[in-house]
N, C-alpha and C positions, 0 to 999 in steps of 0.2 A: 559411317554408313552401316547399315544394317544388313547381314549376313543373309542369302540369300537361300543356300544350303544349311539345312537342318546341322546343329549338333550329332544329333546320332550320325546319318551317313557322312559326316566330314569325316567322324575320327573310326568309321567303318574306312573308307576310304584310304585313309593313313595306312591304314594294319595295312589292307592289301598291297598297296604301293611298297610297303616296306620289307614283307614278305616274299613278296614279287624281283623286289629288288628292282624297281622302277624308280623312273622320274619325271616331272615335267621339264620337257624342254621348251616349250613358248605358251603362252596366254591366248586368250583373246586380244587383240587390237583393241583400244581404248575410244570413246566414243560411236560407237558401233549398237546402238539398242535393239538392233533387229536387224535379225540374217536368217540367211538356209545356211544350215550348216552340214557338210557333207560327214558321212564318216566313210572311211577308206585304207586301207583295203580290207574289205573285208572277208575273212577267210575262214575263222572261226566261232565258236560259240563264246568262248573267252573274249572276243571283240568287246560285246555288249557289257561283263563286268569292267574291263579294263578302263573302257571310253568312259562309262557313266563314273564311276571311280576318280576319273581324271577331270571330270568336270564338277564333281563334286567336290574336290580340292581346288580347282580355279575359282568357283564361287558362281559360277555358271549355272542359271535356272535353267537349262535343254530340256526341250518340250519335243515327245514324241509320236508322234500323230500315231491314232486307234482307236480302233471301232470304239463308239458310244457305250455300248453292251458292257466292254471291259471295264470302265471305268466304274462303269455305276452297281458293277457286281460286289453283292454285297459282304463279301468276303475279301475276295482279290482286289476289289476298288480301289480301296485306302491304301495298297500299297503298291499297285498300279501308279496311282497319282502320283504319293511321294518321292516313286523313281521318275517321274517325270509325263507318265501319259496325261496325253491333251484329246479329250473325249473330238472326234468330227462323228458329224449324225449325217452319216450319207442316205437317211431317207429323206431328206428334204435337197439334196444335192448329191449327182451318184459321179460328180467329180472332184476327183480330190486335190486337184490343183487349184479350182477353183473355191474350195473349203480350205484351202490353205492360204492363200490370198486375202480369203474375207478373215481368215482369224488374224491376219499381220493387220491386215484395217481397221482390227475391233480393239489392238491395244497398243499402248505405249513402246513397248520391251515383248520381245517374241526374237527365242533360240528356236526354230526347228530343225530338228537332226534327224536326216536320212542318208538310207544305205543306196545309192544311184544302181550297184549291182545287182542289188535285189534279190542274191543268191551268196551261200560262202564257197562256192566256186567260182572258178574261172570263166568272168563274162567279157567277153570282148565286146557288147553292144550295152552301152550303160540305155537305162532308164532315165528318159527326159523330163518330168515331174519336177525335178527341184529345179529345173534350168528356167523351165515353164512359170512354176512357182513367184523363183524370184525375180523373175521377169515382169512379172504382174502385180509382183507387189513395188516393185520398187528399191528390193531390198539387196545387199551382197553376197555374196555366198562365201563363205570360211573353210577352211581346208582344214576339218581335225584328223587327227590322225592319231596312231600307234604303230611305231618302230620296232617290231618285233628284237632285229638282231641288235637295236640300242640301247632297250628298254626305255623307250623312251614313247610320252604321248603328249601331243600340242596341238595348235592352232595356226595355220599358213594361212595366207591371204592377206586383204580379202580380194575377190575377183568381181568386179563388174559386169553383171549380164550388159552383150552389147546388140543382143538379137542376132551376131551372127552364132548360134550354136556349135556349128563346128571347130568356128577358130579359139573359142572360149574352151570349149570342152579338150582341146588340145593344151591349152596353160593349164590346165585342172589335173590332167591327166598327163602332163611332162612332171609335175610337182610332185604328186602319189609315185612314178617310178622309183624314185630317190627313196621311198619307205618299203621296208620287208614285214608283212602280215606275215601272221604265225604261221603259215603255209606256203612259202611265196611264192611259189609256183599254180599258185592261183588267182594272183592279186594281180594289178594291173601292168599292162604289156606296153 
């Protein structure tokens, strides 16, 4: 099978993990072509190297929903892309649950990877978009994460939207306690 992850950022990815003195501790779940994928907790700006870094040694194409504009910028585009942005054109749709729905409908294989907090502080009322999301597409939602005190960053799940949100967002959010963001006192309670 064919490598999914560029050469370059796999063995960019390497360095950091090694220098970091990281690891992976779990994958993705196997036959899973499409999910929401959370990332959690998120508390720092290191989040985004760390997580992409990690999915870039899983072999994980994660796709990260943003503006149109960025992608097609003709400087930053190309390498917007290559980390993973997935252009939504909210002038034809000014919802992005429902532009993320239609992009799981438009293909085979779709990672999307969001932050429910929305902030790297301390949010006790997550954002409902991915719950939404995956609800409408159909799809599972993945618990990735980063252990800050383990060094450690993986894949939990998956979870089944069951339309009741609360009782789901409590398995989501019992799961993430067990992990310490770079900050932990701002991760989830």
């Amino acid at each position: 099978m064919a490598r999914k992850t560029s050469t370059f950022w796999y063995y960019v990815s390497k360095a950091i993990f090694k220098v970091a003195g990281w690891k992976l501790a779990s994958q993705v779940p196997p036959g899973i072509p499409k999910s929401m994928m959370i990332a959690a907790p998120h508390t720092s700006n290191w989040d985004f190297i760390m997580a992409r870094a990690a999915f870039f040694l899983m072999d994980v194409d994660v796709k990260l929903t943003i503006k149109k504009e960025w992608t097609d910028a003709p400087i930053l585009g190309p390498l917007v892309r290559s980390l993973g942005g997935l252009a939504v054109d909210r002038s034809r749709n000014n919802s992005l649950v429902d532009g993320m729905v239609q992009l799981f409908r438009e293909r085979e294989e779709l990672v999307i990877l969001i932050t429910p907090e929305g902030t790297r502080k301390y949010q006790p009322k997550w954002r409902k978009g991915f719950y939404h999301a995956a609800l409408g597409a159909g799809v599972p939602i993945l618990l990735g994460f980063l252990d800050y005190k383990n060094k450690e960053a993986g894949v939990g799940g998956p979870i089944y939207p069951t339309g009741n949100y609360e009782a789901d967002l409590e398995k989501i959010q019992a799961f993430y306690r067990t992990k310490a963001g770079r900050f932990p006192d701002q991760g989830v309670r």
